[in-house]
TIZABA-164071 format. One line per 8 residues: their letters; for each residue x, y, z of C-alpha. Coordinates in steps of 0.2 Angstrom, whole numbers, always signed. Each point is the difference from the previous one (the first is absolute). Layout:
BEGIN
A) X Y Z | ...
% end
This chain:
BEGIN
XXXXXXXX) -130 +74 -18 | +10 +7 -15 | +19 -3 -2 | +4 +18 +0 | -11 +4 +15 | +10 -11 +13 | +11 +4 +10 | +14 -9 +7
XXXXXXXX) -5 -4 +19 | -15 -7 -7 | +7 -10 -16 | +13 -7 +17 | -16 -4 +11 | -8 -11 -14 | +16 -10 -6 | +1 -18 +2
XXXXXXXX) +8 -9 +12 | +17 +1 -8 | +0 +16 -5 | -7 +7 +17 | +16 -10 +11 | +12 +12 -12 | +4 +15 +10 | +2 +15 -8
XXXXXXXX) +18 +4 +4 | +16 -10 +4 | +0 -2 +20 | +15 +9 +12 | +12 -12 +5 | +19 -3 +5 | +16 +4 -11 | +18 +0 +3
XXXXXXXX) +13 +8 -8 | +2 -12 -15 | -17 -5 +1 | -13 -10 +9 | +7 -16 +11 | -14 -15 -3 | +0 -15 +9 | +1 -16 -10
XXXXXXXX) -15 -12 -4 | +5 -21 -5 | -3 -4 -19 | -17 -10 -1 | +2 -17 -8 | -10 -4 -17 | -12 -14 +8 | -11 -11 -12
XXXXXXXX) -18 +5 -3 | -1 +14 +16 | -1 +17 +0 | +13 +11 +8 | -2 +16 +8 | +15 +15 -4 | +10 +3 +16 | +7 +15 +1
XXXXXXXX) +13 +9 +16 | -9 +3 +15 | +3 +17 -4 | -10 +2 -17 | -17 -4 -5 | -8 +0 -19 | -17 +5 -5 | -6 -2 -17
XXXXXXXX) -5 +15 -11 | -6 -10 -17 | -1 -18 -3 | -3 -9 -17 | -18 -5 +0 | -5 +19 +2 | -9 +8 -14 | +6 +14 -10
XXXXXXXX) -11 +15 +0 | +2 +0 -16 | +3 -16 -7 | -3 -9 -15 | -6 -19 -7 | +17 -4 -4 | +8 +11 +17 | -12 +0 +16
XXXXXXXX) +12 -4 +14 | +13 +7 +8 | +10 -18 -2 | -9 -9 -11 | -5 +0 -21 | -19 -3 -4 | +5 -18 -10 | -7 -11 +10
XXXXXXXX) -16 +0 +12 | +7 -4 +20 | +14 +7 +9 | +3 -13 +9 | +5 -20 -6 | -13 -10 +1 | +3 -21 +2 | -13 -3 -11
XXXXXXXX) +7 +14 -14 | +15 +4 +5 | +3 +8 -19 | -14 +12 +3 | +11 +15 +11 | +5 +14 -7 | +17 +4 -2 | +7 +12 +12
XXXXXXXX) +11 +16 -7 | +11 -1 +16 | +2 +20 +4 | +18 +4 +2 | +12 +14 +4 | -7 +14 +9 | +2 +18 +0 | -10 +10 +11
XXXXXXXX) -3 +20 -2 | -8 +13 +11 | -10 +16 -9 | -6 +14 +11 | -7 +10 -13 | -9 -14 -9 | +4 -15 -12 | +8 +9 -18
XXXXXXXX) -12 -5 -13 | -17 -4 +14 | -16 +6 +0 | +2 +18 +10 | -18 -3 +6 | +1 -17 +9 | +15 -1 +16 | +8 -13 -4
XXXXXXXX) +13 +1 +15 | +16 +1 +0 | +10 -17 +2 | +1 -12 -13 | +11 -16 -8 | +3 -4 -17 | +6 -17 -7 | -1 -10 -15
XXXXXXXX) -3 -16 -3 | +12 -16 -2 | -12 -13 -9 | -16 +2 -10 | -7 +5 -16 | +0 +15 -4 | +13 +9 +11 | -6 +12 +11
XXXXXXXX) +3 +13 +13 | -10 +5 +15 | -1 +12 +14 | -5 -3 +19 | -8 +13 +6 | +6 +2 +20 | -14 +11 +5 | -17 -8 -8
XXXXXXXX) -11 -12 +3 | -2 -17 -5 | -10 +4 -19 | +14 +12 -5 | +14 -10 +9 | +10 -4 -15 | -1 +8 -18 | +3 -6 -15
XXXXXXXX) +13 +14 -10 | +4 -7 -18 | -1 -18 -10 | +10 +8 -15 | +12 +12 -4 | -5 +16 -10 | +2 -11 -18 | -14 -10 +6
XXXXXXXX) +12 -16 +4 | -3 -9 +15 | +13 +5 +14 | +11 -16 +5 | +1 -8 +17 | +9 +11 +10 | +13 -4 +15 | +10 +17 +5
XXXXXXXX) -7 +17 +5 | +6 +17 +5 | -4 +17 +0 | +11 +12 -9 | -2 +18 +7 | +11 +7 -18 | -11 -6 -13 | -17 +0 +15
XXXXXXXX) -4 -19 -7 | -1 -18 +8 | +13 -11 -8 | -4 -17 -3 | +10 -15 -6 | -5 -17 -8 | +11 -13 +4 | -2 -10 -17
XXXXXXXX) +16 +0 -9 | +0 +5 -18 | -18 +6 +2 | +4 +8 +17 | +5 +20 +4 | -5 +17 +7 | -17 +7 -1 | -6 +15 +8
XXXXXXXX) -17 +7 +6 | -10 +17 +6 | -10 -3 +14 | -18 +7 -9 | -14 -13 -3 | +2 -8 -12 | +22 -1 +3 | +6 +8 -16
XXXXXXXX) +13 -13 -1 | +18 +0 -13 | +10 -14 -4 | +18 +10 +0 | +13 -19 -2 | +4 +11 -18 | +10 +6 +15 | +3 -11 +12
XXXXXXXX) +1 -16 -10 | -6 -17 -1 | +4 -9 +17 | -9 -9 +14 | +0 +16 +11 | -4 +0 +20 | +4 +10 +10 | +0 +19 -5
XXXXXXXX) +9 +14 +11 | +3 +19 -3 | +14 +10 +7 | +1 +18 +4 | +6 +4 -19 | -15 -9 -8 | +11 -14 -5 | -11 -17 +1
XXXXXXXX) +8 -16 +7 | -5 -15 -9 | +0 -18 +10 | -2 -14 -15 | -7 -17 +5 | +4 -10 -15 | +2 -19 +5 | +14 -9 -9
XXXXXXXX) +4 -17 -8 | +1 -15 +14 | +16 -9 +0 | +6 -17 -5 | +12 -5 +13 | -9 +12 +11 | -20 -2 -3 | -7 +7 +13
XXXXXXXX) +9 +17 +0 | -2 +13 -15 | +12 +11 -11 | +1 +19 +7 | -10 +8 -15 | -5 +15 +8 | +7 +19 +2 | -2 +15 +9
XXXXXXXX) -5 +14 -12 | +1 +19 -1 | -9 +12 -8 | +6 +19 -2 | -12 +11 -7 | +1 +12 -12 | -14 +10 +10 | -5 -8 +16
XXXXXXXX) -17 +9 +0 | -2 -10 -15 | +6 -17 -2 | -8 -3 -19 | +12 +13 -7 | +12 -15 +3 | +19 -1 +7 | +14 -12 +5
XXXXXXXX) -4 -15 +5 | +16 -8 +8 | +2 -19 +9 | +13 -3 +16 | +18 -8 -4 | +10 -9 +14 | +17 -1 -1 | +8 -13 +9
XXXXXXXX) +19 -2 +3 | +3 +13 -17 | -12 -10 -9 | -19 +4 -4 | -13 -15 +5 | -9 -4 -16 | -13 -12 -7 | +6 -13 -10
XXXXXXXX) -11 -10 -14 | -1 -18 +2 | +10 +1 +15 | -14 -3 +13 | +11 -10 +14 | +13 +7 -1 | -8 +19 +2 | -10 -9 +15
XXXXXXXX) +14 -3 +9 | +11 +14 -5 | +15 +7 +10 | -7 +14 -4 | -19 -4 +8 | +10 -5 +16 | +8 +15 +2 | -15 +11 -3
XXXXXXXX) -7 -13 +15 | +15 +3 +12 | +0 +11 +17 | +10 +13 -1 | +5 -1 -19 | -3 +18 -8 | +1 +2 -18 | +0 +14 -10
XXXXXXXX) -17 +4 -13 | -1 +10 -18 | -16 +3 -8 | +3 -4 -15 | -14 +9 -15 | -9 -13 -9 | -13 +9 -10 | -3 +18 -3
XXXXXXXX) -15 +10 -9 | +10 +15 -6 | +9 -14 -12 | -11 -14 +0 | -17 +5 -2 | -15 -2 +12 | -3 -20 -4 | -3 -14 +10
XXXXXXXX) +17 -7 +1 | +6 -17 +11 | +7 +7 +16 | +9 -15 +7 | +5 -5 -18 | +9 +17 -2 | +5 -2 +19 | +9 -16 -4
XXXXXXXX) +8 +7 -15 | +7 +15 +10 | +8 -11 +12 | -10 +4 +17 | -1 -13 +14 | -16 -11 +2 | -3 -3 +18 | -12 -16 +6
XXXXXXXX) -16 +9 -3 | -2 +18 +9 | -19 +3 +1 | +1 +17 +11 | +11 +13 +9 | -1 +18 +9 | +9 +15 +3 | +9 +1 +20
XXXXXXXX) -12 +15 +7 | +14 +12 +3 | -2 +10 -14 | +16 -1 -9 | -7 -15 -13 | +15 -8 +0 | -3 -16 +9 | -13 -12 -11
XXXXXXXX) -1 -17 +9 | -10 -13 -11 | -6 -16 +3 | +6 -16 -9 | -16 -17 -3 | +14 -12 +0 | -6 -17 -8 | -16 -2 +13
XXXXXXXX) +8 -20 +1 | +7 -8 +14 | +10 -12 -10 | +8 +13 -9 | +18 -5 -4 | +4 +20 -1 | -2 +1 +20 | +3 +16 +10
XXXXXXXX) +17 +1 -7 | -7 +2 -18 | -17 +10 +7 | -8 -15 -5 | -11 +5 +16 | +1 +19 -4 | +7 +16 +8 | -4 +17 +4
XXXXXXXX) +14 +13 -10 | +5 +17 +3 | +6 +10 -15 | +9 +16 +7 | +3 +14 -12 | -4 +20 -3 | -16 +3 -11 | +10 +11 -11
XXXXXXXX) +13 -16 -4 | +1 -13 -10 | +11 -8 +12 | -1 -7 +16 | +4 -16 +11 | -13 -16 +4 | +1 -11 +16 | -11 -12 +8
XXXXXXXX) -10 +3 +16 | -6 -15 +1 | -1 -18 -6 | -14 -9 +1 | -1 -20 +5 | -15 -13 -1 | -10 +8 +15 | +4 +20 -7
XXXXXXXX) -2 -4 -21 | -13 +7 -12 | +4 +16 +3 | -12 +11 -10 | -9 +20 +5 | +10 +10 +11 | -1 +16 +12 | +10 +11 +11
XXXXXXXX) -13 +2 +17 | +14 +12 +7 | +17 +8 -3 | +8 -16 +0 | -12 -14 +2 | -8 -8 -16 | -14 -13 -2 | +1 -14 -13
XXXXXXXX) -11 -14 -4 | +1 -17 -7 | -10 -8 -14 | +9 -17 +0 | -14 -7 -8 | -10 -18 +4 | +16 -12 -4 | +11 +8 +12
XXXXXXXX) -13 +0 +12 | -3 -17 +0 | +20 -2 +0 | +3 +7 +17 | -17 +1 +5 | -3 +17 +3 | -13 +12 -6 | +8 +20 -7
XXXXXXXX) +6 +10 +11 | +5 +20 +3 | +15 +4 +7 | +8 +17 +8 | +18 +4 -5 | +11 +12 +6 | +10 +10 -14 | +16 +2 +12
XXXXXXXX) -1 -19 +5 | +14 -13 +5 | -9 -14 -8 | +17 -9 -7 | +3 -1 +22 | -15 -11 +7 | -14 +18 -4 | -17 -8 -6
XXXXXXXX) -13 +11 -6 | -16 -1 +9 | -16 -9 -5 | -13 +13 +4 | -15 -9 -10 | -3 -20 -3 | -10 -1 -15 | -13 -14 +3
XXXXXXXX) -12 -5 -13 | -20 +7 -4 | -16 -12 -3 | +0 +3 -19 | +21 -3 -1 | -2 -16 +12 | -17 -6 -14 | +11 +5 -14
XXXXXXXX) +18 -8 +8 | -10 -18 +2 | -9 +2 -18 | +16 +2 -8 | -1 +5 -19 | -17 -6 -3 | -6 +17 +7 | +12 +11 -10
XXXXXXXX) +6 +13 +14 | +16 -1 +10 | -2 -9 +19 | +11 +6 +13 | +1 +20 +5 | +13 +10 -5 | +5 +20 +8 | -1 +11 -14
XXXXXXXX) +3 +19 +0 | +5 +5 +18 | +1 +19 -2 | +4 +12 +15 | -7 +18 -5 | -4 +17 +6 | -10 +2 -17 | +8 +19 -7
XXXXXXXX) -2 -2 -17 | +12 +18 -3 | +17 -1 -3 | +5 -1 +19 | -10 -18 +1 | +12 -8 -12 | +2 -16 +10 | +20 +3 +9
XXXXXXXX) -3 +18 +0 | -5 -1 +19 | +2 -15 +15 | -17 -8 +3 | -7 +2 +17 | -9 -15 +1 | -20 +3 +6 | +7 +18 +4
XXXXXXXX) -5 +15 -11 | -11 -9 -12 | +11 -12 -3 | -6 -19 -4 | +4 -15 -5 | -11 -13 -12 | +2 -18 -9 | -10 -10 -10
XXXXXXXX) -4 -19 +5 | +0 -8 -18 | -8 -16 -7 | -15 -7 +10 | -11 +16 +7 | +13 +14 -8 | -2 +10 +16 | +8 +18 +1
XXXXXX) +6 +3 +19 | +6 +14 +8 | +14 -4 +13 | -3 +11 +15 | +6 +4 +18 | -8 -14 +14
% end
């Protein structure tokens, strides 16, 4: 039957198996004033050779809607899969060839949108629903971006938007993404230093996609955030230099970034891009060349990793187009210069839902190593930060909510489920999961929290570990893809795309009014899941 001649019910009544277990809409279920109350799950140990089912709270349940062996409906020789590039013939290791699978593009952060009146740039003939997620991809040659389309069957499951940009240059490997209702484009980041930045796409087929770092810099970008002025919040992840005295912990080397627009509605005719400087007992917390111990184990990094310390914040302007021009610059160079503080590798942060944009809490990596002589009193094992200001300021005060330890480290994507409550996830990698044996986990925080007094967050899902990343864990690198499963991109979203959606304009109501809740398993099968009401 012609593509334009089907209609949705029948297009649902012919998907596969893992398309046809997606419900259409986020289930009814519970909520409390802060947010939902979960019952927690146990951390699953890595075991040797044996794969591990997820376990998630007795009161959620996940479904996958896409998973990285599915074809693209319009893919090519060089991009067929959803999760995997065309370079080599299997998808799975083999023992006799284990060389021969394909490398997987491991799909990452999420960011899921709702059109009524049709996808801007689809064919009008063809109904192509309503509900889709769009993500770009952290590995793989070319770059790519790809949309899941919610409401189709299995053959026009995922799409594949854009290889290049509109210079014809092949897009990068992408890690952030948001939607930004001012400028009506996703934004997407590549986290590769020098090389990394800010490019922006349309949502038409094929994505008319720009490379704007001529104004947001140089940097090995994240996470990505607007606020209610257009202004877009910049979470660099830019490993630093390991230490002598102190090997197994890493220089802070990366910033919190701002960039004021000149025009919100569009972000190519440039603005201020501005990092965040802690000042700490009268005196600002700087990087220091050559100076890699010592900035490890700072006075100033344990007082940013203290309970109940609040310091006050400037963001100070390290690049602007109206006097330097619309070239790619060094952000975190410019960032050092300026005097901003580097924190111990910030990889995303939100926006509290309240409306007032004036609480960002961010998530600090840490050194993902259990030996690492930074410890929690260094966030050598991380931290979730709250930076409390007024859009309109340049000023404001940071705090820590909460620091992390060897069973809560790795903190990576982040987002608020309720007024109060936020989800963040690990991605402590296969060292520190042999270290204290235990496999990622996701965890739910509560933003008004005594965590410094015995609070613990909860563990609402136990990340366990797929056939392919339990093949590719024992293979090691002869196979040439990453073994254990990591939680990527956890995004709680009603979908609006207008300006009210701008995620912290409204408190999610969890599996209520639309509301839902998605991750991606990377590595191994590079499932997507939608988290959803037992």
């Amino acid at each position: 039957m012609p593509l334009r001649h089907r209609g949705r019910a029948i297009a649902l009544a012919s998907a596969a198996a893992i398309v046809a277990s997606t419900p259409l809409l986020g289930s009814s279920a519970f909520s409390s004033p802060g947010g939902p109350s979960w019952a927690g799950v146990p951390a699953n140990p890595k075991a040797t050779g044996v794969v591990v089912p997820d376990t998630l709270s007795p009161d959620l349940t996940q479904v996958p809607v896409a998973q990285g062996a599915m074809k693209l409906e319009n893919g090519t020789a060089t991009v067929p899969y959803y999760g995997y590039d065309g370079d080599k013939p299997t998808l799975v290791p083999l023992p006799t060839a284990p060389t021969d699978e394909a490398h997987k593009t491991e799909p990452d952060k999420n960011t899921y949108l709702v059109f009524k009146k049709g996808l801007p740039g689809a064919d009008p003939t063809y109904d192509y629903g309503s509900h889709f997620l769009f993500q770009g991809h952290e590995s793989g040659t070319p770059g790519y971006l790809t949309r899941v389309n919610l409401d189709a069957d299995a053959a026009h499951r995922v799409t594949l938007l854009a290889t290049t940009d509109v210079n014809g240059a092949n897009l990068p490997d992408y890690d952030g993404s948001t939607w930004d209702p001012f400028a009506k484009r996703l934004l997407l980041t590549a986290e590769a230093g020098t090389n990394g930045g800010v490019w922006q796409s349309d949502l038409a087929l094929p994505a008319h996609v720009q490379d704007i770092s001529g104004v947001t810099g140089r940097a090995g970008y994240e996470g990505v955030q607007n606020d209610d002025h257009g202004n877009v919040y910049l979470v660099e992840d830019s490993g630093g230099k390991t230490g002598t005295t102190a090997p197994n912990a890493k220089q802070p080397n990366s910033f919190l970034f701002r960039l004021v627009p000149s025009n919100p509605n569009d972000l190519t005719q440039g603005g201020r891009l501005q990092a965040l400087q802690v000042v700490d007992n009268g005196q600002p917390i700087v990087f220091h060349n050559g100076q890699v111990d010592a900035d490890i184990l700072s006075q100033g990094m344990a007082d940013l990793h203290t309970y109940g310390r609040t310091m006050a914040t400037t963001w100070v302007t390290v690049h602007d187009t109206s006097t330097d021009g619309f070239t790619p610059f060094d952000a975190n160079g410019l960032a050092k210069a300026a005097g901003a503080t580097p924190f111990k590798r910030p990889e995303n942060g939100v926006f509290a839902p309240d409306g007032k944009f004036r609480t960002f809490v961010f998530t600090e990596t840490g050194d993902t190593n259990a030996n690492t002589e930074a410890g929690a009193a260094y966030g050598g094992f991380g931290a979730l930060m709250r930076l409390d200001q007024s859009p309109t300021s340049d000023t404001g005060t940071i705090s820590m909510l909460y620091r992390g330890d060897l069973a809560h480290t790795g903190l990576d994507n982040i987002t608020f489920v309720g007024s109060r409550s936020l989800v963040a996830v690990e991605d402590a990698g296969d060292t520190l999961h042999t270290q204290r044996n235990a496999f990622d986990s996701g965890y739910l925080f509560d933003l008004g929290g005594d965590y410094a007094h015995g609070q613990a967050p909860v563990r609402f899902l136990a990340q366990g570990r797929d056939p392919s990343a339990t093949i590719d864990s024992a293979c090691g690198s002869a196979c040439g893809n990453d073994g254990d499963n990591e939680i990527t991109g956890i995004h709680a979203s009603d979908g609006d795309a207008s300006l009210h959606g701008v995620l912290g304009a409204r408190a999610p109501h969890l599996f209520e009014g639309g509301w839902r809740l998605f991750y991606t398993r990377q590595h191994g099968d590079n499932v997507t899941f939608e988290i959803l009401a037992q």
